[in-house]
C-alpha positions in Angstrom: -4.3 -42.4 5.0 -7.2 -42.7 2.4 -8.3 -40.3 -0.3 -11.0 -39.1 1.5 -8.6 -38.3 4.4 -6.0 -37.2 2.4 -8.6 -34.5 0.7 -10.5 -33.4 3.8 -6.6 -32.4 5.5 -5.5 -31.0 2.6 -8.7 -28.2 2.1 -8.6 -28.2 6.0 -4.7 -26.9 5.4 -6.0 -24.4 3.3 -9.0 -23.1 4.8 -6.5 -22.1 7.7 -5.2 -19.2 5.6 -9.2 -18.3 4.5 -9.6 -18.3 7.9 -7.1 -15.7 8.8 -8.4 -13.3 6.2 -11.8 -13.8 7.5 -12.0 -10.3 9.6 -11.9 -6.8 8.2 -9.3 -6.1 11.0 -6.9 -8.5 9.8 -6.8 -7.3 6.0 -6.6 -3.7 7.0 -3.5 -4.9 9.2 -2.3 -7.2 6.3 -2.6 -3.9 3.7 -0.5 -1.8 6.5 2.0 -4.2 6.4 2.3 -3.8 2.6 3.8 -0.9 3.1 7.0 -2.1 5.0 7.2 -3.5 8.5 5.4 -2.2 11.8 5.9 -2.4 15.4 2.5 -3.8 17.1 1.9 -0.4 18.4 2.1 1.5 15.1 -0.1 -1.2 13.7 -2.7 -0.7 17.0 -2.6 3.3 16.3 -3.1 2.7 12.0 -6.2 0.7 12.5 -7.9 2.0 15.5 -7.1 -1.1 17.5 -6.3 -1.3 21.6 -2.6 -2.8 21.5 -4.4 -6.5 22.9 -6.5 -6.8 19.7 -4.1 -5.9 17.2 -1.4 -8.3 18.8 -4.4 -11.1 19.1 -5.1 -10.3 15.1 -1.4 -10.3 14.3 -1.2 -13.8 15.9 -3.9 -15.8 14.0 -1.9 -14.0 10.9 0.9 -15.0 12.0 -0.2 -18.7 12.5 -1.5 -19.2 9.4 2.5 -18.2 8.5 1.2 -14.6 6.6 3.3 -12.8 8.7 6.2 -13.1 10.7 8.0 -11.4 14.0 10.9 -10.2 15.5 12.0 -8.5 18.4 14.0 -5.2 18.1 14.8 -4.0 21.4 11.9 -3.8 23.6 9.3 -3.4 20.5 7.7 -6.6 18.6 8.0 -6.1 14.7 5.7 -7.9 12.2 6.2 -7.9 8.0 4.7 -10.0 5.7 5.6 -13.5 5.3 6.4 -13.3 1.7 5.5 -11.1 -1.3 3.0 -13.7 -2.7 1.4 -12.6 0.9 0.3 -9.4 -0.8 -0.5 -11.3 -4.0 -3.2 -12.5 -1.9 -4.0 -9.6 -0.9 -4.5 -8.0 -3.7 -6.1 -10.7 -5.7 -8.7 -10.5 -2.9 -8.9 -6.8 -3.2 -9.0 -7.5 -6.8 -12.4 -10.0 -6.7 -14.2 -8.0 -4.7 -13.6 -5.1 -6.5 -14.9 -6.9 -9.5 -17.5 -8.7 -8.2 -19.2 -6.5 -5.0 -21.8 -3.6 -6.0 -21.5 -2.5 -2.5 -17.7 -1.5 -2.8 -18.3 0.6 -5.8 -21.4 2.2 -4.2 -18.9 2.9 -0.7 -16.0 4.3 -2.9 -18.1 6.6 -4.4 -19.8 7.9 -1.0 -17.2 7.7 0.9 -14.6 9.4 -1.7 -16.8 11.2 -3.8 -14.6 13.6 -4.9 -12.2 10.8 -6.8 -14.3 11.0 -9.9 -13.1 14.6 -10.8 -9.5 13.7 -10.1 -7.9 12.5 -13.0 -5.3 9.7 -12.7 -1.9 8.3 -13.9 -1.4 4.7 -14.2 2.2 3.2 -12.9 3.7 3.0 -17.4 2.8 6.4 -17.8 4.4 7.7 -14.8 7.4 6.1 -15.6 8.2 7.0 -18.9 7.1 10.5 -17.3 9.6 9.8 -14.7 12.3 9.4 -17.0 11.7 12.2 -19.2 11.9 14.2 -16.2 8.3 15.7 -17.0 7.3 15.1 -13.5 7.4 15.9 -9.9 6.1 12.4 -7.7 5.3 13.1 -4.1 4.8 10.5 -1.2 2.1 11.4 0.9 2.5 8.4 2.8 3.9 8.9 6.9 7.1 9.4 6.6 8.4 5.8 8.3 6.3 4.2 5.3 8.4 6.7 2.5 11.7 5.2 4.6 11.4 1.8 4.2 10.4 2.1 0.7 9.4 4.5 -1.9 9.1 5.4 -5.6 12.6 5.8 -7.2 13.0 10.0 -7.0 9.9 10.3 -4.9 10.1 13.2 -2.5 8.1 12.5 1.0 5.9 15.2 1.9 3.2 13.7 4.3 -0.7 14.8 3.5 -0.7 16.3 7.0 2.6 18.7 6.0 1.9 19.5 2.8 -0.2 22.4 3.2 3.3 24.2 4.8 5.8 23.0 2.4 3.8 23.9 -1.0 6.5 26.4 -1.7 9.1 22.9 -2.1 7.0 22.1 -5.0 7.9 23.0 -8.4 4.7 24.9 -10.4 6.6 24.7 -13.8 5.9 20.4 -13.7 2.7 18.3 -12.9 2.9 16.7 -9.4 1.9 13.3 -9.2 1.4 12.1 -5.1 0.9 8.0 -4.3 -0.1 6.5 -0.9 -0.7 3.2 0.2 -3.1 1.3 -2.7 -6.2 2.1 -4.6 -7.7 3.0 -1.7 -6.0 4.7 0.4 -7.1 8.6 0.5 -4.2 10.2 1.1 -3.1 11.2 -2.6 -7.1 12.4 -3.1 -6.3 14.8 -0.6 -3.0 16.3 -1.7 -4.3 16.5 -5.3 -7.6 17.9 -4.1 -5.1 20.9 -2.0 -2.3 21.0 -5.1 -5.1 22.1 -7.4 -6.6 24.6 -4.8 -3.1 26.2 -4.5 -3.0 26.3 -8.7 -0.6 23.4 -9.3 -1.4 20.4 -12.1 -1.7 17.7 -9.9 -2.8 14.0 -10.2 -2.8 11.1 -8.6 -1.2 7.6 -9.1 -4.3 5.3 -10.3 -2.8 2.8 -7.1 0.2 2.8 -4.7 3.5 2.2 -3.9 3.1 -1.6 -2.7 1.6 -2.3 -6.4 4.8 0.1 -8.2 7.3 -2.4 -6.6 5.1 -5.4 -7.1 5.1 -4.5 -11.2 8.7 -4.1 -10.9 9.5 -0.7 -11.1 12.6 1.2 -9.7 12.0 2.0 -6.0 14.8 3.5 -3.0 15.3 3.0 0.2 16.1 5.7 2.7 18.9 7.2 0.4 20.0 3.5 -1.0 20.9 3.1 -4.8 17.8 2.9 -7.1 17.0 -0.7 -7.7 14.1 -2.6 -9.8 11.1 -3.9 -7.4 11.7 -7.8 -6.9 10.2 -11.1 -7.8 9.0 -10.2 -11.0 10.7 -9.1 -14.4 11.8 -5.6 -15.5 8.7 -3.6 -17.1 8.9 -2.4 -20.4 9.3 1.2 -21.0 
């Protein structure tokens, strides 16, 4: 094989991942997955796909080895390939954040509200965390909170919380997290916490980005551990 060759295969390699994160679709299902792994239908019912599309999605994913599949029972479940998957992700996120007007002009129609809630970056709320100064809520569903969550988080879902505000302490700041910097759900419970007279603010991004940094995080009642595949964060 010559260099040319050589060179035109190797990009071509590569443009098969660009390729797969080509469609809004597929990074909305790619963000889901952040969160812990999905049956197809969950995924279908998340992003407002029929069950054919998301599956067809999930397999050009899937090819371009960004996520993988298993069967559990009768149900098909994908996760992410690997966590330099949502590296990408984020990184992509990240640029475009940076670099595109027209994201900055959508965040602030679309969650107008964000710019009188004040938020907490992921050091601060865990020195707060330690000191015991604080009271973290998930607002994530509660299969998301399961399969992974903040270290002490409780899981109060944004579509209970309005009936279990007496569960919430009102002599420590509540601090609710969703999915990423994005994700609405902690707008909403802060915007209802501070209706209802509580201090409330919201974690400046989510829980996929807390376990990235390192950061303790549980499992469904399992032993406190550090986030993995990347060192201990001062605090």
């Amino acid at each position: 094989m010559g260099h040319r060759a050589f060179k035109d295969r190797l990009y071509s390699e590569f443009a098969t991942i660009a390729k797969a994160l080509a469609n809004p679709h597929r990074l909305e299902l790619l963000d889901l997955l952040a969160q812990g792994a999905r049956s197809v239908e969950d995924l279908a019912r998340e992003a407002d796909l029929t069950l054919a599309n998301a599956s067809a999605h999930l397999q050009v994913l899937r090819r371009a080895r960004l996520v993988e599949r298993e069967k559990r029972g009768l149900n098909v479940v994908y996760r992410l390939a690997d966590p330099a998957v949502f590296t990408l992700w984020r990184t992509l996120r990240d640029v475009g954040t940076a670099r595109l007007a027209e994201i900055d002009r959508l965040v602030a129609t679309y969650i107008s509200e964000r710019q009188s809630l004040e938020a907490i970056d992921r050091d601060e709320l865990q020195r707060r965390l330690v000191a015991g100064s604080v009271q973290v809520i998930d607002v994530r569903p509660a299969l998301e909170y399961r399969q992974g969550h903040i270290a002490g988080a409780r899981s109060i879902p944004v579509t209970e919380l309005a009936r279990r505000l007496a569960e919430l302490p009102r002599d420590r700041e509540i601090v609710a997290y969703c999915r990423g910097p994005y994700c609405v759900y902690a707008d909403e419970a802060v915007s209802l916490l501070r209706r209802h007279g509580f201090r409330a603010r919201r974690l400046r991004d989510g829980f996929p980005e807390w376990r990235a940094a390192g950061y303790p995080v549980e499992v469904s009642g399992e032993t406190p551990a550090r986030g993995r595949h990347r060192p201990t964060p001062r605090t």
